[in-house]
Backbone bond lengths (Angstrom), bond angles and torsions (degrees), N, CA, C in turn:
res aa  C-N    CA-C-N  psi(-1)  N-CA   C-N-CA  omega(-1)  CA-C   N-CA-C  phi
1 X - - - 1.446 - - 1.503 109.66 -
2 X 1.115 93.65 142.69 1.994 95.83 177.24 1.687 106.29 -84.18
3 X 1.590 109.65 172.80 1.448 112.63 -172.46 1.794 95.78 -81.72
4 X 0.813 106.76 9.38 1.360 110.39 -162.94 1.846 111.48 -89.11
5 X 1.227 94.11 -54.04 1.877 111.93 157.79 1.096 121.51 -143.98
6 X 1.438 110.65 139.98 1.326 118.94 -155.00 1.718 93.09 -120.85
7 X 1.038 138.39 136.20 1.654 152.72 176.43 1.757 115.62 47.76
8 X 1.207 97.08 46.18 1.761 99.68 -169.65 1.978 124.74 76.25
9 X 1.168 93.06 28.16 1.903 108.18 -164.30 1.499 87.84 -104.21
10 X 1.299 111.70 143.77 1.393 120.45 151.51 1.541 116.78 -68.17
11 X 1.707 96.50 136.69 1.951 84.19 -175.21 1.710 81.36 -97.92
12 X 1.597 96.81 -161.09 1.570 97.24 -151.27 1.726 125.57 114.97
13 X 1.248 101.17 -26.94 1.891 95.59 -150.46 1.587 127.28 55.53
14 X 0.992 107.27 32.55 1.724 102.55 160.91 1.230 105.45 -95.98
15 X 1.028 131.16 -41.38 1.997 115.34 163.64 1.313 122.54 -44.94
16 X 1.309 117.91 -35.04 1.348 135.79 -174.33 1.452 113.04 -85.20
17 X 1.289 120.51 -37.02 1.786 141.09 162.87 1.810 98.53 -46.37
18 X 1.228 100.59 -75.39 1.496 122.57 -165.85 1.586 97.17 -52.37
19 X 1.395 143.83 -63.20 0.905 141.19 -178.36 1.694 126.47 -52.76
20 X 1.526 89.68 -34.04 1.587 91.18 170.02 1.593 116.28 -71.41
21 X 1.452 112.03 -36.21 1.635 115.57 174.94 1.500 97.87 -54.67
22 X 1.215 142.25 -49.48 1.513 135.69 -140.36 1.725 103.94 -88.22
23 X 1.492 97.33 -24.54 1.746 95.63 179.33 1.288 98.12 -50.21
24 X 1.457 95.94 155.99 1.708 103.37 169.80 1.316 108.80 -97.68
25 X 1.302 101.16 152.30 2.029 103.45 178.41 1.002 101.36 -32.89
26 X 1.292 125.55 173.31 1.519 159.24 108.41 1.512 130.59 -67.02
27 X 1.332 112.69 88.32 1.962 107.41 -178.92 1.599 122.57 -109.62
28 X 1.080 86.04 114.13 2.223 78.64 -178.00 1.662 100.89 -43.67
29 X 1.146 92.12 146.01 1.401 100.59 177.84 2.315 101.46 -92.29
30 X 1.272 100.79 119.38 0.894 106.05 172.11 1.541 114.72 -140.17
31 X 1.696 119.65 155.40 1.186 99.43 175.37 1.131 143.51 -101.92
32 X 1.589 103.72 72.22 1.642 132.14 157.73 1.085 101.44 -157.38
33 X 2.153 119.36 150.96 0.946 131.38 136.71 1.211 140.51 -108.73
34 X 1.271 123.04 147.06 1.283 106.52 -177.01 1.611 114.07 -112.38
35 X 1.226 125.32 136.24 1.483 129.17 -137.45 1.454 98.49 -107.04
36 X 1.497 113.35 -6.05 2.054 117.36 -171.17 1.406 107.85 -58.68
37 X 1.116 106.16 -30.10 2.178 105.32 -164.54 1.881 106.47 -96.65
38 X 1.554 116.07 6.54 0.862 103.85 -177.04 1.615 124.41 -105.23
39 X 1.287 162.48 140.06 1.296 153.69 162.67 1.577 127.15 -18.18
40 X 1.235 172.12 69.55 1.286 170.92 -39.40 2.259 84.83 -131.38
41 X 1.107 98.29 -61.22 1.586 101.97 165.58 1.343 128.69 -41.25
42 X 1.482 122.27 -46.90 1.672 105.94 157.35 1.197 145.52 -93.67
43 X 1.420 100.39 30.25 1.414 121.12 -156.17 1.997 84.38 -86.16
44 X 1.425 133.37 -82.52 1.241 109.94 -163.44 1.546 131.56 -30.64
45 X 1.845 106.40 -48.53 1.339 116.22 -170.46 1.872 102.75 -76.41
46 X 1.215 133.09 -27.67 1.193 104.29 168.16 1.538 122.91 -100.54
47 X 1.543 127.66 9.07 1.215 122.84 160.81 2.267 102.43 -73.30
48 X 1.222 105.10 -26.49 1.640 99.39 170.10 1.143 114.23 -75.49
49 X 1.028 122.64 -35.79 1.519 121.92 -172.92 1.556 104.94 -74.52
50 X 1.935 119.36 -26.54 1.255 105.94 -163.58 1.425 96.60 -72.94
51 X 1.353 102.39 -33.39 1.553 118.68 -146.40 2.066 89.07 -63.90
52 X 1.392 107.91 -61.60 1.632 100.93 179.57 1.516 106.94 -48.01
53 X 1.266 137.85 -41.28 0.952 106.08 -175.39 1.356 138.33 -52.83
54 X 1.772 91.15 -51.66 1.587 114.40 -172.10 2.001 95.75 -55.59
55 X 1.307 110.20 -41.43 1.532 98.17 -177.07 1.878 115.54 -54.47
56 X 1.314 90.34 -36.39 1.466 93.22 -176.13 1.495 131.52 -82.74
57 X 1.278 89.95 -3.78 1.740 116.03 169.32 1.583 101.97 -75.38
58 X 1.429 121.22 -69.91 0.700 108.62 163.78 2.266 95.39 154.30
59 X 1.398 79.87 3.23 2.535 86.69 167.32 1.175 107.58 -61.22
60 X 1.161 101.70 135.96 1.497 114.20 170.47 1.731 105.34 -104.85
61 X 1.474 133.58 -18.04 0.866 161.09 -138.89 1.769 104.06 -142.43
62 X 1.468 141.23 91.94 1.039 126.00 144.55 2.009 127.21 -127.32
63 X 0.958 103.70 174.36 1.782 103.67 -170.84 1.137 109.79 -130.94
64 X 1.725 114.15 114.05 1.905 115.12 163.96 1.253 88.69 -117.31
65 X 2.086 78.07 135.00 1.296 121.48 175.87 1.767 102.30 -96.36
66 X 1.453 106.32 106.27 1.162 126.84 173.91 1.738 129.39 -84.47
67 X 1.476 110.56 -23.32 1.365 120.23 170.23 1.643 83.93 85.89
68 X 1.557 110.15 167.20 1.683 127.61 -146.33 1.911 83.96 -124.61
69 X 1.466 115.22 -66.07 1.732 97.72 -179.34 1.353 103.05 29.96
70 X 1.262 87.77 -172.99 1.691 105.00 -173.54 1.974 106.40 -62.70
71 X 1.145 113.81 -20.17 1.711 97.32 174.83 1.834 103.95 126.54
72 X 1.308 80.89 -21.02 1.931 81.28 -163.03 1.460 112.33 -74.36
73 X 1.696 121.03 7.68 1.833 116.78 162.13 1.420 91.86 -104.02
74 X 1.135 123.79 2.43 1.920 109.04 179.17 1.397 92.32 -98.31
75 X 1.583 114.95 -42.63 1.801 98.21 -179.53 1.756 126.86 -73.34
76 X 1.369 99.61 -6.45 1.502 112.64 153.30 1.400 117.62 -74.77
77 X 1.451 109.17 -68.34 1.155 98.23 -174.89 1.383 127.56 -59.81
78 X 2.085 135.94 -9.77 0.662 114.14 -163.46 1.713 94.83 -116.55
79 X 1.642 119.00 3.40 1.050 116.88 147.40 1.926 139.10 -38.64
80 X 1.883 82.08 -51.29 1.310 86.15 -175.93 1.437 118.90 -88.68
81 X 1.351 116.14 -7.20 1.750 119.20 161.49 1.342 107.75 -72.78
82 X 1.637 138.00 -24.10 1.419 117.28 168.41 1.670 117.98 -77.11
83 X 1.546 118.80 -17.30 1.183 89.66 145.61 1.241 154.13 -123.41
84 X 1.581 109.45 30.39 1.054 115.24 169.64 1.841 117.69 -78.74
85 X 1.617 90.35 150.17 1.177 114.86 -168.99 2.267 115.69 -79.94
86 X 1.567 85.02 -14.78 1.440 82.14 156.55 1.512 132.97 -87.23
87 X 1.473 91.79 -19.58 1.842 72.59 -175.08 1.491 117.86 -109.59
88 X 1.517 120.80 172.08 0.941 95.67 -165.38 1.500 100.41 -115.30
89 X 1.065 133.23 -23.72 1.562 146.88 158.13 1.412 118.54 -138.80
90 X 1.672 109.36 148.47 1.414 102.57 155.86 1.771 110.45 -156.94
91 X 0.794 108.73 157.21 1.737 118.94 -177.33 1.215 117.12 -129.03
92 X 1.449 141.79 167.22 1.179 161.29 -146.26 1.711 95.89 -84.71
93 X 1.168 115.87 129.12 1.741 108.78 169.22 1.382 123.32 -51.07
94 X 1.348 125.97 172.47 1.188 116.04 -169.57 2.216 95.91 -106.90
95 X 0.936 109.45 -177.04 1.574 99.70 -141.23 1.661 87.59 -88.72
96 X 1.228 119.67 -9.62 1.756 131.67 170.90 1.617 115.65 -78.20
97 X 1.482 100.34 -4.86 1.898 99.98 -178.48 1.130 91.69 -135.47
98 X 1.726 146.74 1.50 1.031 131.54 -176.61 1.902 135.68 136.88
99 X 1.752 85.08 -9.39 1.190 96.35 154.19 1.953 120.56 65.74
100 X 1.143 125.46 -170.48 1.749 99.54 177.29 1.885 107.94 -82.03
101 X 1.884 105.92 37.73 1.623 85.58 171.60 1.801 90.99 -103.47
102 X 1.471 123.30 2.54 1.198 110.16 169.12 1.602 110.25 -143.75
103 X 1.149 101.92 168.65 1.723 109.72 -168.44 1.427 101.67 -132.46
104 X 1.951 115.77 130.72 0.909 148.49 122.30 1.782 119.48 -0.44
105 X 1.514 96.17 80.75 2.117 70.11 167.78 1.377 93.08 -122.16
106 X 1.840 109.07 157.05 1.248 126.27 176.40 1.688 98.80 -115.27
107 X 1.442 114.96 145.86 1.707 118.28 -155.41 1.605 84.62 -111.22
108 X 1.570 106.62 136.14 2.311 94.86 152.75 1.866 85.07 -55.66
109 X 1.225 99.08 166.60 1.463 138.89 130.80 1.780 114.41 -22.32
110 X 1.244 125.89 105.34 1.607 116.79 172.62 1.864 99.11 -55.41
111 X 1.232 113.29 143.66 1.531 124.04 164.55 1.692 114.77 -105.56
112 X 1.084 113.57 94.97 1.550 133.04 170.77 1.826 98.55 -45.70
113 X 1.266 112.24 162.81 1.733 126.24 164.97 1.572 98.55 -76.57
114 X 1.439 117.26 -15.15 1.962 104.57 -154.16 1.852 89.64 -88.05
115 X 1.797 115.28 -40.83 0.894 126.49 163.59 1.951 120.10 -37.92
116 X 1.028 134.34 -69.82 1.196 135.74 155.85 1.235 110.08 -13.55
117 X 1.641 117.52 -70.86 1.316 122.74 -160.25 1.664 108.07 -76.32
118 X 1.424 112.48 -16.83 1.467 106.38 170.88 1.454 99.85 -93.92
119 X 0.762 136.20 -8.16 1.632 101.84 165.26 1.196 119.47 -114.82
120 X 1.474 130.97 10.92 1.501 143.49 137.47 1.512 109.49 -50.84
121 X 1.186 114.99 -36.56 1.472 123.84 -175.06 1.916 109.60 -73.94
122 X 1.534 99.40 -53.36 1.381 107.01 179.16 1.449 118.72 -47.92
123 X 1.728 116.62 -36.30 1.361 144.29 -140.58 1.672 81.85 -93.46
124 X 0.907 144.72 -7.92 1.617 121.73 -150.10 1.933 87.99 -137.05
């Protein structure tokens, strides 16, 4: 094989280009997001994904910043917090964190397997 391609690959770095586009971000997990830099399309699957995380971190307390515009990423975004199964409420920020361009969510509690088994244990 030449240095040129190695196992039927184009040399070049366009395999290597392409692969770097496909990684998925990297976002500190903090508790707020802000939803402005993202595509209108990945907005459901990574407000779920943020939302499991932050539960599994361990917030009981987090805030997406949706921006004020006409309303229509807050009526998404606050669509998809009524039905998710993590949270348990959330409301409009208060006008000192952001006002109705971001919303308030409150998370249940993540439930561990060790949890289960202690209170199966308590129960008997």
């Amino acid at each position: 094989m030449s240095g040129t391609q190695a196992e039927g690959r184009p040399a070049g770095g366009l395999e290597e280009a392409a692969s770097e586009e496909d990684r998925p971000i990297r976002i500190p997990l903090e508790d707020s997001l802000d939803l402005h830099s993202f595509p209108p399309q990945e907005i459901p699957d990574l407000v779920e994904e943020y939302l499991e995380a932050c539960q599994g971190a361990g917030y009981a307390e987090v805030r997406i910043i949706h921006g004020r515009g006409i309303g229509a990423q807050r009526r998404i975004v606050q669509s998809l917090l009524q039905k998710s199964t993590l949270v348990r409420s959330f409301h409009d920020a208060p006008s000192d964190r952001g006002g109705w361009g971001a919303t308030i969510v409150y998370l249940w509690p993540a439930v561990h397997s060790d949890d289960h088994y202690l209170e199966s244990e308590e129960q008997r």
